[in-house]
N, C-alpha and C positions, 0 to 999 in steps of 0.2 A: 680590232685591237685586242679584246681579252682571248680571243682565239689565237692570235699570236702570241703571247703571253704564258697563255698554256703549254703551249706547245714548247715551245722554250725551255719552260718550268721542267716538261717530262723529259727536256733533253738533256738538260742539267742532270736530274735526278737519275737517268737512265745511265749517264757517264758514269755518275758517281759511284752505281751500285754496280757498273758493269765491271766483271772478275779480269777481263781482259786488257783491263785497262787500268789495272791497281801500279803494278810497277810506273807507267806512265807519270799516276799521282802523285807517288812519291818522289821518283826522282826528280820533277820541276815543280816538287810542294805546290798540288794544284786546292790542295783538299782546302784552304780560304777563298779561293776566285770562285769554285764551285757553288760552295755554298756561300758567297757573295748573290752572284748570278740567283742560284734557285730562290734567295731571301728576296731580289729585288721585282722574279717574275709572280714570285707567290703576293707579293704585297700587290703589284696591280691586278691582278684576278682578284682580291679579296676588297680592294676597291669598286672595281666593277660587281662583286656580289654583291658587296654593300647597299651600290644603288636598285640593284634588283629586289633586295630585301625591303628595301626602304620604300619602293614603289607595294612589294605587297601588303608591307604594313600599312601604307596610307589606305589603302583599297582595303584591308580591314577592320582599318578604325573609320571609313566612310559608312561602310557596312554594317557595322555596331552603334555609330550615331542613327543613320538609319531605322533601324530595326529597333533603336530604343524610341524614337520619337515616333514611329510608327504603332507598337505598342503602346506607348501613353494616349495615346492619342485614341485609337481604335476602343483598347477600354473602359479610357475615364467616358467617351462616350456611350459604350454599351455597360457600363456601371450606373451613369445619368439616365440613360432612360430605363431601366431596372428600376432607379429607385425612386425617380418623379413623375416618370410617362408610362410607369406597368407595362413595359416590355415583358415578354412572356421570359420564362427562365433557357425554354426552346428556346427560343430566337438567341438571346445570349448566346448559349451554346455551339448554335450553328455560325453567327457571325464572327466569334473568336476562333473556330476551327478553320473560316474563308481565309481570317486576318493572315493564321498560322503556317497556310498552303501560301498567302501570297512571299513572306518571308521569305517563308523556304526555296522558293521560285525565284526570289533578287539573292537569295547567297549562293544558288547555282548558278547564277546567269555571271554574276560578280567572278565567282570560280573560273569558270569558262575565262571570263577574260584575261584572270592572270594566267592561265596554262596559254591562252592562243599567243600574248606576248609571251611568254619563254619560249613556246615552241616557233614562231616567228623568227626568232634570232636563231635558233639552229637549224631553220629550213632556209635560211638566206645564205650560212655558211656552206648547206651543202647546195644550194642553188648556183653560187659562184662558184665552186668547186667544177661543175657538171656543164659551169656555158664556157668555161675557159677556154681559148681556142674560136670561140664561136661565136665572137663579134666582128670577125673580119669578112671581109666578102670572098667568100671561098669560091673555091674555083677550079672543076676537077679535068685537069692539065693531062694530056696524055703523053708521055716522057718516053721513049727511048732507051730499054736499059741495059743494051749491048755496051754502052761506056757512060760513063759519069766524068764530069765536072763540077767543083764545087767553088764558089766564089764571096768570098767576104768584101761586101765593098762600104769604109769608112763606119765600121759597124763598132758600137760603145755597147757598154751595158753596164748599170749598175742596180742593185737593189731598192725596193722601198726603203725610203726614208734613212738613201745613205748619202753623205756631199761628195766621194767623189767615186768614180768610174772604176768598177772591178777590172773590166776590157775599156779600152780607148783608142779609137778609130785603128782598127785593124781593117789590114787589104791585102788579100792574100790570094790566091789561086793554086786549088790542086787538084788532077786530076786521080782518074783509075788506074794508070799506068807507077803510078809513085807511092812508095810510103814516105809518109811523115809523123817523126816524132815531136810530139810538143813539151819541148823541155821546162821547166823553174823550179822555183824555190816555193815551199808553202804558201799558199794563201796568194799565187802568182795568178789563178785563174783557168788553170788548166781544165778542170774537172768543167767550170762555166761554160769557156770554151764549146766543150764537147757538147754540152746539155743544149749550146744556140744553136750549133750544127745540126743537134736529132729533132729539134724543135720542139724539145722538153720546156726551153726558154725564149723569148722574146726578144729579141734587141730594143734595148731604149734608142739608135740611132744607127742609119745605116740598115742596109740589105744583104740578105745571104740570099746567094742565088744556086740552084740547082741544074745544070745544061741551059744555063740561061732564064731559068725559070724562078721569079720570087717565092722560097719559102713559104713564105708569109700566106701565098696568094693558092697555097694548097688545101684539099680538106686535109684533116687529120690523119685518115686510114690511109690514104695514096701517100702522105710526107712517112708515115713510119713503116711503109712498106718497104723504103730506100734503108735502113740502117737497123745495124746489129749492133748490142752495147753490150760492155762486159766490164762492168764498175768493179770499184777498189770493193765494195762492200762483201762480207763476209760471212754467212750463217752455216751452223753444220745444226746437226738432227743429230739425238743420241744412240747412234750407231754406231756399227763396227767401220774402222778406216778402209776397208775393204766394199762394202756395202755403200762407202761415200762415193767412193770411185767409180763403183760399176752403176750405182742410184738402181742395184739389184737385191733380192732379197739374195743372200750368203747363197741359198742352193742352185741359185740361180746365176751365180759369178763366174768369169773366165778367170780363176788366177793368173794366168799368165800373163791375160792384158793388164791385169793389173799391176803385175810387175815392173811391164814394159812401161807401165804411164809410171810409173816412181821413180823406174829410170829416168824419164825424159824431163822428169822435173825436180832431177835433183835431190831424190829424198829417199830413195831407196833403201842406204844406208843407215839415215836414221831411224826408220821403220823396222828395219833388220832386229837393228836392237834393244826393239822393246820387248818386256819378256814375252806378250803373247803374238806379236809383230802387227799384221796387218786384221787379227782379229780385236787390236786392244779398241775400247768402244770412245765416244769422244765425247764431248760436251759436259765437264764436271761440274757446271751446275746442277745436273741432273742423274749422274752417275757418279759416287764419290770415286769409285777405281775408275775412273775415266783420264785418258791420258791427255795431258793440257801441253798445245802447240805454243808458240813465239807469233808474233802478226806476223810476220815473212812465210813463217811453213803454214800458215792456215792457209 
């Protein structure tokens, strides 16, 4: 839960300070939901620290009862026989230096336990992270892959902890002979879709089958050996646009392919006329002369 919560929080936050995303905020006055959102993920992370704090506090005020009833104890004893049984002044000395190692020995031991509970909790997020995938009875299928077939049958999906189905009972059949576009409207599932197909995600209901074969019922390396993804998502490096294209160092670039790829993708012209063209550099968070794209030409 406070791992979700986090996460959320940075993505709130990430929104909000993203440069690319400023026009966005204004024009649908996002700048209240945002920070709605980050005020209501920060509050339960700071719940949940709370209880962590409050677990180490009790475990230091155990530790401090402790070690105070421990010392009372150790030297109104060796004060007692000092002063009615002629304990030597040695023996004191040595007995209070025992008492002082055994202390020191329960606020280590105590330590250890609050670190093993924190690190506990973040070795179990990245333990479920790493067996994902890995509770199924896998099953390494040998497929055929002079042609594909893919088949959705009555397959739903919806999120933790949502009431109702992002997808609901799709059944569909396509093969390698066809393109298919998957058309909607925001938040229609498209992007979901695609993720149940690569088997980035899970169906809550229902089987996708590959030449026949369940998904499901693959290892991991053999299902993502079948697919190539090519997400909406967008990062550039503060380079020159030119260097984006070729993903070459500048001495190292064909100008001319590069040309030819602005051509094919429409943007040639815009590039034209910028004043340095295809050497202007990008990313103006990090170059202020850097030349800032539209989300369509990125």
């Amino acid at each position: 839960m406070i791992s979700d919560a986090w996460r959320k929080a940075k993505y709130a936050t990430d929104r909000a300070g993203d440069f690319s995303m400023a026009k966005d905020v204004r024009l649908y006055q996002m700048e209240g939901w945002l920070s709605g959102v980050t005020r209501k993920y920060v509050r339960i992370c700071q719940h949940y620290k709370g209880l962590v704090q409050r677990f180490d506090g009790e475990m230091e005020a155990l530790v401090g009862l402790f070690t105070a009833v421990q010392r009372f104890g150790v030297y109104g004893y060796l004060i007692y026989g000092v002063l009615f049984f002629g304990m030597p002044v040695s023996d004191l000395v040595l007995y209070a230096g025992m008492a002082e190692a055994l202390t020191a020995g329960l606020n280590e031991c105590f330590g250890r336990m609050r670190k093993i509970k924190q690190m506990s909790f973040s070795f179990s997020c990245i333990q479920k992270f790493l067996q994902y995938g890995k509770d199924t009875q896998e099953e390494a299928l040998s497929i055929k892959k002079e042609s594909a077939s893919i088949r959705l049958e009555h397959v739903s999906f919806r999120f933790p902890g949502m009431e109702k189905d992002v997808l609901h009972d799709l059944d569909f059949e396509v093969d390698s002979t066809e393109k298919l576009a998957i058309v909607g409207v925001n938040g229609a599932g498209k992007t979901t879709l695609m993720k149940l197909i690569c088997g980035l995600l899970e169906p809550t209901e229902g089987r996708i089958l590959l030449n026949g074969m369940d998904l499901g019922k693959l290892t991991p390396d053999e299902r993502y050996t079948w697919f190539s993804c090519a997400f909406q998502d967008v990062s550039f490096l503060p380079v020159t646009v030119k260097e984006h294209i070729s993903m070459c160092p500048e001495q190292e670039t064909d100008s001319q392919k590069v040309s030819e790829c602005l051509f094919m993708a429409g943007i040639r012209e815009k590039i034209e006329e910028l004043p340095k063209g295809t050497k202007e550099r990008m990313e103006k968070n990090i170059n202020e002369d850097a030349v800032d794209f539209s989300g369509g030409e990125r």
